[in-house]
N, C-alpha and C positions, 0 to 999 in steps of 0.2 A: 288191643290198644288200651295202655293205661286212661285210669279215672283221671279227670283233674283234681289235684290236692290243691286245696288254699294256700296261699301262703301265709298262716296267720302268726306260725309263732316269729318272722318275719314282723308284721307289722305290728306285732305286741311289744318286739325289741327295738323297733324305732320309733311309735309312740311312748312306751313307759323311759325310754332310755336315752335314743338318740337325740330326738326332740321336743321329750317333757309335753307332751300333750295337754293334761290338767293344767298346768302352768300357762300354756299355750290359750287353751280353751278360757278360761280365768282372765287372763288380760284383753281376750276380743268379746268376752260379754256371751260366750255361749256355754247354754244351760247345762253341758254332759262334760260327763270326765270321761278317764282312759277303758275306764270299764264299759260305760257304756256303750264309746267308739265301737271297741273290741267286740261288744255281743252283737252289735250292727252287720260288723265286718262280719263274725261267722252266720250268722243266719243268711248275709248275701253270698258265703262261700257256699253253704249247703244249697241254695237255690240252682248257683252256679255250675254246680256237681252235677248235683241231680237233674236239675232240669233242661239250661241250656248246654251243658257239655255232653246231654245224653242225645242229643240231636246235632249234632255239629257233623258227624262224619256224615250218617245220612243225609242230611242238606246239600251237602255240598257233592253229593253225587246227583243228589236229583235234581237242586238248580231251582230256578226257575222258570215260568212262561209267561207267555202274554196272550190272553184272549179279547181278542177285541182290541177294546183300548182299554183292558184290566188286565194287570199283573198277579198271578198267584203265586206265592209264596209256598219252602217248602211243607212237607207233612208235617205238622207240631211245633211250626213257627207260632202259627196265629193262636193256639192254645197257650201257649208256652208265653207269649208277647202279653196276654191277655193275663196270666198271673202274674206276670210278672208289673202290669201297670198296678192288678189289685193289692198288688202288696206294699203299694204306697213307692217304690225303689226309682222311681222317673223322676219325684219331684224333692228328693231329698235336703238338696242347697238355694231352693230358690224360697222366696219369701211369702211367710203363713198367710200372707193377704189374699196371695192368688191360691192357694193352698197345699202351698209346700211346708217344709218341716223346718227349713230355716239352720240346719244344719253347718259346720264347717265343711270348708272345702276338703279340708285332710279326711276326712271321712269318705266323702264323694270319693275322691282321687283312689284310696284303699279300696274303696267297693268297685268301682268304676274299672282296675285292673283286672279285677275276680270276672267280669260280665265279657272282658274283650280276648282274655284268655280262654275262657271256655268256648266263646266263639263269636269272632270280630263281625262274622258274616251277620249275626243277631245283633250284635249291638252297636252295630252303626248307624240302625232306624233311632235308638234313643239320643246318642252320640249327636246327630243332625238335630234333633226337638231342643234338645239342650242348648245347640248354640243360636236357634231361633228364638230360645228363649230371652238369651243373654243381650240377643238385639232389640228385642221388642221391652225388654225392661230398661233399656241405655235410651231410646230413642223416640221411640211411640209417643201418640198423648192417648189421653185416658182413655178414646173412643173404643182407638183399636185395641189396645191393651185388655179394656173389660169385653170383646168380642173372644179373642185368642189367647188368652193365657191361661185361664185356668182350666182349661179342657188339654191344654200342651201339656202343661206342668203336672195334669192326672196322669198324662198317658192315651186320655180318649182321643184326642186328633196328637198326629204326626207332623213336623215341622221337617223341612230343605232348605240348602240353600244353591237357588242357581245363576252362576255365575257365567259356567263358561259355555261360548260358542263357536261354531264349527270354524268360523272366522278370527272368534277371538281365545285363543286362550287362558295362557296366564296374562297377556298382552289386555287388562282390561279397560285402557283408553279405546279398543275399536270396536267394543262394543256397539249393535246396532239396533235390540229389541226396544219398540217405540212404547211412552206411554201417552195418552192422549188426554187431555183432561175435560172433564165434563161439568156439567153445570151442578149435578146435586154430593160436590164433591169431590166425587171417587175417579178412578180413573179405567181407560181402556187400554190393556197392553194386549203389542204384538210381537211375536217373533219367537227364537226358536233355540233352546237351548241343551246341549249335550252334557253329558256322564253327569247327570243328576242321581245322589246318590238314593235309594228308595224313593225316585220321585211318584212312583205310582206303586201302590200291593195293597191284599187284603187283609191286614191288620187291623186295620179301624175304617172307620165310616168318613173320613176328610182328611185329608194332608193339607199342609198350609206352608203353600210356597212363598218362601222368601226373594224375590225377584229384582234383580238390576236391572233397567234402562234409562232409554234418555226420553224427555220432553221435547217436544218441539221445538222449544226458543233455549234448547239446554245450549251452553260453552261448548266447545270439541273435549278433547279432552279426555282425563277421569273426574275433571271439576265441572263437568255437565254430569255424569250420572245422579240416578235418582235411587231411592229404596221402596219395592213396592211389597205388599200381599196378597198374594192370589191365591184362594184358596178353593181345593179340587169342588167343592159345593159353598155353594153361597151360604149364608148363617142370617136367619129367620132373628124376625125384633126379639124373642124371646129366648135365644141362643141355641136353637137347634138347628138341624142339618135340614138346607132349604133345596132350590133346585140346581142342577150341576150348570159351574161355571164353565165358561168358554177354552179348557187346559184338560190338556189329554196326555199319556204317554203314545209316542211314534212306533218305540221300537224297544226293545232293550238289548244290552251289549253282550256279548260271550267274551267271558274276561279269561286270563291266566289263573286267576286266584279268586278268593272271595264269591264263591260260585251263589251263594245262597243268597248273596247281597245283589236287589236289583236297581240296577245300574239302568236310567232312561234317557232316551228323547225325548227332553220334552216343548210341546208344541202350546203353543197361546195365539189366541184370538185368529185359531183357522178358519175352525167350521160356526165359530159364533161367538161375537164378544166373548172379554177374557177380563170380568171385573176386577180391579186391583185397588186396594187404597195404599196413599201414601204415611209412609213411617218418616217421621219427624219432618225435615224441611225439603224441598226440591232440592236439588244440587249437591247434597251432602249424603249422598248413598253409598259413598265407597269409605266416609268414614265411620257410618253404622256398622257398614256391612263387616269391616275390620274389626271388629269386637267379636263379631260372630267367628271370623274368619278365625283370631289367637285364640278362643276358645277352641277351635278345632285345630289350631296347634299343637295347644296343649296335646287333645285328644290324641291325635293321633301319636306325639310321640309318646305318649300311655301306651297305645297299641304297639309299639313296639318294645317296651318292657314286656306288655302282655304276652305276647308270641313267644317272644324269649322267654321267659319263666316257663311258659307252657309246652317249648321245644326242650328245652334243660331237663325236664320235669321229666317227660316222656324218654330222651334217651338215657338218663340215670335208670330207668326202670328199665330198660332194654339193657343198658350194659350189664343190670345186678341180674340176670335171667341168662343172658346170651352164653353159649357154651362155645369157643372158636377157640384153637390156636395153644400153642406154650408160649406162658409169659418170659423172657428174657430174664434170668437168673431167678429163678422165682421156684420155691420147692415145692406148691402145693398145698401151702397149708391156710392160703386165703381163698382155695374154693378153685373154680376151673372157667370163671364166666369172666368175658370179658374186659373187665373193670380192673383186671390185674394187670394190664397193658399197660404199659409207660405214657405211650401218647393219645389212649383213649382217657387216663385220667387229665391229662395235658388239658385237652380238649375239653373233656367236663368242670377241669378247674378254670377254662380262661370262660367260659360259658357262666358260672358260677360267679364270678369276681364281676364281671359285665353288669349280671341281673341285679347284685348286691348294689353296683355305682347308680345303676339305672334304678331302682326302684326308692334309693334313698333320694336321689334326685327332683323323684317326684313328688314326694311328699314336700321336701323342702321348698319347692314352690309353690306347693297349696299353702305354706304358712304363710307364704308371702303374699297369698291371692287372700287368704284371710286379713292380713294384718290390714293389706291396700284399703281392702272394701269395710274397717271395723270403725267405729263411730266411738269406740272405747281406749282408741289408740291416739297418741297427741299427733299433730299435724307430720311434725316432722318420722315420727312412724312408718305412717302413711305414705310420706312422700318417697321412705328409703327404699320400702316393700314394692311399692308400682316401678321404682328404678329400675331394683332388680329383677322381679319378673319381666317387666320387658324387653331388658338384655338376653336374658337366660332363654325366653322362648322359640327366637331361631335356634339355641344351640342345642336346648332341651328334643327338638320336633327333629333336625338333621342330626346327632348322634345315635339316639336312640335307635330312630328308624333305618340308620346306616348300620347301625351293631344288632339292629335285628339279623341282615341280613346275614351275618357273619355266624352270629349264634344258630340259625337255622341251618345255614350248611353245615355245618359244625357239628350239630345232631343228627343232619340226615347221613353225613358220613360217619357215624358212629354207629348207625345202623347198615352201613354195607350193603350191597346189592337189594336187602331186603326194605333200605329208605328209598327205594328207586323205584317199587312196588306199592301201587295207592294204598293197599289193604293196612299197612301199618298205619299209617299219619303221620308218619312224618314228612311226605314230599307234601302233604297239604298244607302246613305249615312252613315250607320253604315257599311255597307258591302265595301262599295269602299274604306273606312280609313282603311280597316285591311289590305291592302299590304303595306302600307307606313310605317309602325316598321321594314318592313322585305325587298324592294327593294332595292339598293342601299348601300349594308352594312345593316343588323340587326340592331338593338339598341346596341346588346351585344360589335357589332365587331367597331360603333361606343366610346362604352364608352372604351375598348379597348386602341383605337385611341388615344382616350382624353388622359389615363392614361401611356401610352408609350410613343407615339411620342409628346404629347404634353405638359403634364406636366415634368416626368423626364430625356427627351434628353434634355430642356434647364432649367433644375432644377428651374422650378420651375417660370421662370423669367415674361415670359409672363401672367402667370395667378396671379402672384403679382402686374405687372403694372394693370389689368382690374379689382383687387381687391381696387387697391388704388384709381381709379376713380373713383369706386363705392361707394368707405368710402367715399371721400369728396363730391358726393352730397346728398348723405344720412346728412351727418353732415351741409350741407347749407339748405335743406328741415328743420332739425331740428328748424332751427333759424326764419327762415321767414313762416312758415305754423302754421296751426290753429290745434287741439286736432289730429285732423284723421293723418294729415300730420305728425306729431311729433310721432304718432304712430307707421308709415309706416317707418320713418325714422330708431325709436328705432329697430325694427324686421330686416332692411335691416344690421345694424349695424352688430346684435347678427348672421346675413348670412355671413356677410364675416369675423367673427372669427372664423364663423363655415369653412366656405372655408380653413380659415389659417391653421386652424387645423386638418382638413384633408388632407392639402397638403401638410404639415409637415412631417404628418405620412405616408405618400406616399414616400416621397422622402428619409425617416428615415428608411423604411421597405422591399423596392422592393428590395432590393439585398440579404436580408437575407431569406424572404419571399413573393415570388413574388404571388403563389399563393394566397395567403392572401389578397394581393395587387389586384389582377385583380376578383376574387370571390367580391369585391367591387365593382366593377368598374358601371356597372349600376346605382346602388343610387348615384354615384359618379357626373356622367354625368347629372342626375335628381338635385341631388344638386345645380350644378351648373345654368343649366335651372332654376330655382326655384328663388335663388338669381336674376340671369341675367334679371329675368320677374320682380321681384320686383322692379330691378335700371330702369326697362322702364315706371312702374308705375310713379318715383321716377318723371322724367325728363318729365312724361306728367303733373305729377299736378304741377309741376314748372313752368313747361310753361303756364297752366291756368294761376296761380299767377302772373307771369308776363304779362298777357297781362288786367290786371285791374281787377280780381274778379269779372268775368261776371258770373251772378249767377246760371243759368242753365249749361252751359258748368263745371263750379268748382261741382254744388254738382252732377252733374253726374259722373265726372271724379274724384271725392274725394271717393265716395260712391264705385266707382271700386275699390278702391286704396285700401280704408279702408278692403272692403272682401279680396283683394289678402290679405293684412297681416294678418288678422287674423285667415283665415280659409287656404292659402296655404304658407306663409312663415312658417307661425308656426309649420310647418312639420319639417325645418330643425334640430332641433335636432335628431328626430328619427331617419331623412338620416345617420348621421353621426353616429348612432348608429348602422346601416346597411351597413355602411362603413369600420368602423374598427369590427365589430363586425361578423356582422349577416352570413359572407362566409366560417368564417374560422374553424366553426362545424362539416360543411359536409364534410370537405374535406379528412377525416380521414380513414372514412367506403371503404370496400372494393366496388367492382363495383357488387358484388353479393350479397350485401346486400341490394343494391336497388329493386332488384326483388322481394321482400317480404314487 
């Protein structure tokens, strides 16, 4: 099984080049330039190498258990977890107060890939502290904040979030775990929540559950929920690990994928109260909890670049080794491994143009999660940056994690009978992408999103400003690029009429025909991924061009460019044929005609 390689000269060419970094960094008021970025990134790639990708295969054979009501983690997790908080790498982007480093996002986001490619099974314990964190900084007052944060943000305690139950899942108006409130404050929760992820291991000395329920006198509703914390040991006046709270794990789950990541039941206030305090006000828990929740948006659709990179990665090294077969007019003189195959390069070139849209994509949103959150930026800045990350995050979480899956088959059939075989890694890697469509919001409940709240609560407006961006460097690529470039351009053009035209008939149709409307809505969000990958091809062969037509960098990066448009822009019509079209057939048939 190949090592994992960083991908740094990758993010050297989209910070010095795609997205001006220094420039970047300079306008939101933080302290480090591209250099600095870049030695960040590689010392989190060599960590990533070395340490958690040296433990990812055996992990995820050994799994986990549960003794008791303890979870233990595999062989050289809890080592490996424990350098990894010492080395400062958990609290990177959060602020020096609690004692983080106060970092760019774009940094996080680059490093953040490096940690979920070498193995998501590890760093979905950090991945959850992160967006605990992101709740408790949006929401909290000071109480709870100087209790829980700067022990998160080290790495010493562990953060969750538990949302869903056996009863409720993504449905989380039926939510029923109760909280109780009591006289010196705080409160008593009951009740019993499933696939918490690391809700229980031995990593650290306290996890600190982030918790939804209702109060007594709550609303029905999602506008009765509340935001609580429950954390696995109570915390002592002086901030240490007091005696264990009334929260236990039940059970843990035996997944498809992700074997190393344990997955709980978890129970509150069974066998003995279950102290919880409240995070900011009564009744507003599901709008904290949504900060947390697009943080773990993002996250995951990160994991799905990650996997892909790290599936690409592994079958390029297998096809440059593999000996099979005569290539199809081919004499010989490139060697005998299978990478001389027509549609093994097919295949490593559509995998390759993917990771390239996918990873530009996500850096472009950590600028925008920079520019949002910069105090250095004028209002209206501000206001553009939050627009667009919020559009972009259903589409960012369901493309990604959808082209994971595509990218992993992809790799595992480039390894033949022998990806069918655990011993390589590759089937482990088609196995650990299939939670990513479905944690976090579905696809379904993503494109949803997209189609609801984000294109017609503001008709429309925000995803006209990130079409019009898109038109005009489509149309400047046009002018300054060579046959490929003018190619890429023309197909990006015909994506955002197609976009127009789609969101027309959204915005023309959801009140007469909603169902029609949202039986679209997945090619919808695909559509849009699709486009949004092509504008990142767009703005990496621009920035080749500008930096002198260096001639291996342009035909590699032209050569991506040129497969995305012709093999996956060229889809958008049929999307939009799936859009207004392809939903509103079924929807006729009674529900008893599907059982036949």
């Amino acid at each position: 099984m190949s090592q994992y390689q960083p991908p740094l000269k990758d993010v050297s060419f989209l910070l010095k080049h795609v997205f001006d970094f220094d420039r970047h960094a300079q306008q939101c008021g933080f302290g480090v330039d591209s250099d600095t970025a870049l030695f960040i990134a590689e010392e989190a790639g060599k960590f990533a190498s070395e340490r958690i990708d040296s433990i990812n295969r055996s992990a995820d054979t050994e799994g986990v258990r549960l003794e008791g009501s303890t979870v233990i983690t595999a062989t050289g997790f809890k080592e490996t977890y424990r350098a990894f908080s010492e080395g400062g790498w958990n609290g990177l982007r959060f602020p020096e107060e609690y004692g983080g480093q106060g970092l760019s996002a774009v940094i996080s986001t680059v490093v953040d890939e490096m940690w979920h490619a070498a193995s998501i099974s590890f760093a979905l314990c950090p991945m959850l502290t992160n967006g605990a964190v992101e709740a408790l900084l949006t929401a909290a007052d000071d109480d709870v904040k100087s209790m829980f944060l700067e022990k998160l943000i080290c790495g010493e305690w562990t953060g969750t979030m538990n949302l869903t139950e056996p009863g409720a899942g993504s449905d989380l108006a039926a939510i029923q775990t109760k909280a109780t409130r009591q006289a010196d404050g705080t409160y008593r929760i009951k009740g019993q929540k499933i696939f918490i992820t690391y809700g229980d291991h031995d990593l650290t000395d306290n996890v600190i559950h982030l918790v939804l329920a209702r109060t007594s006198d709550a609303p029905p509703g999602v506008k009765g929920i509340s935001l609580f914390v429950v954390p696995k040991y109570l915390v002592n006046p002086d901030g240490s690990v007091g005696n264990r709270n009334g929260v236990h794990c039940a059970s843990i789950e035996h997944k498809l994928g992700i074997h190393a990541s344990p997955t709980a039941v978890m129970l509150f206030g069974e066998e003995k109260e279950a102290v919880g305090y409240l995070v900011g006000e009564e009744n507003r828990g599901l709008e904290y909890m949504f900060v947390m929740m697009n943080e773990a948006r993002f996250s995951v659709g990160l994991q799905g670049l990650s996997i892909s990179a790290r599936a690409y990665q592994h079958a390029l090294a297998y096809s440059q080794e593999r000996i099979q077969g005569k290539a199809v007019a081919d004499d010989g003189s490139h060697g005998k491994t299978i990478i001389r195959h027509p549609d093994v390069r097919r295949q490593l070139l559509s995998m390759k143009s993917k990771v390239d849209a996918m990873r530009a994509f996500a850096v472009y949103l950590a600028v925008q999660k920079d520019i949002a959150h910069s105090d250095s930026m004028t209002g209206h800045a501000r206001e553009n940056a939050q627009c667009r990350m919020e559009f972009l995050i259903p589409v960012f979480k369901a493309w990604l994690t959808e082209n994971a899956q595509h990218v992993t088959y992809d790799a595992l059939q480039i390894f033949g009978g022998m990806g069918f075989i655990e011993e390589t890694g590759a089937a482990q890697y088609y196995r650990d992408a299939r939670i990513l469509t479905i944690y976090e919001g579905t696809t379904a409940i993503q494109a949803n999103d997209l189609v609801g709240r984000k294109t017609i609560r503001d008709e429309g407006r925000t995803a006209l400003m990130l079409i019009e961006s898109m038109e005009h460097s489509a149309c400047e690529l046009r002018e300054e690029s060579d046959a490929s470039g003018r190619a890429l351009s023309s197909q990006m053009i015909e994506g955002c009429a197609a976009l127009r035209r789609v969101g027309e008939w959204i915005l023309g149709k959801h009140a007469s025909a909603p169902r029609e409307v949202y039986a679209g809505a997945v090619p919808y969000a695909e559509l849009w991924g699709t486009v949004f990958g092509g504008w990142m091809h767009v703005l990496r062969l621009q920035a080749v061009l500008r930096t002198g037509n260096r001639k291996e960098s342009l035909h590699a990066t032209a050569l991506a460019a040129e497969f995305y448009s012709e093999h996956i822009l060229a889809r958008t019509s049929a999307l939009v044929s799936a859009i207004m079209h392809g939903g509103a057939s079924s929807l006729g048939f009674p529900e008893t005609e599907w059982l036949n």
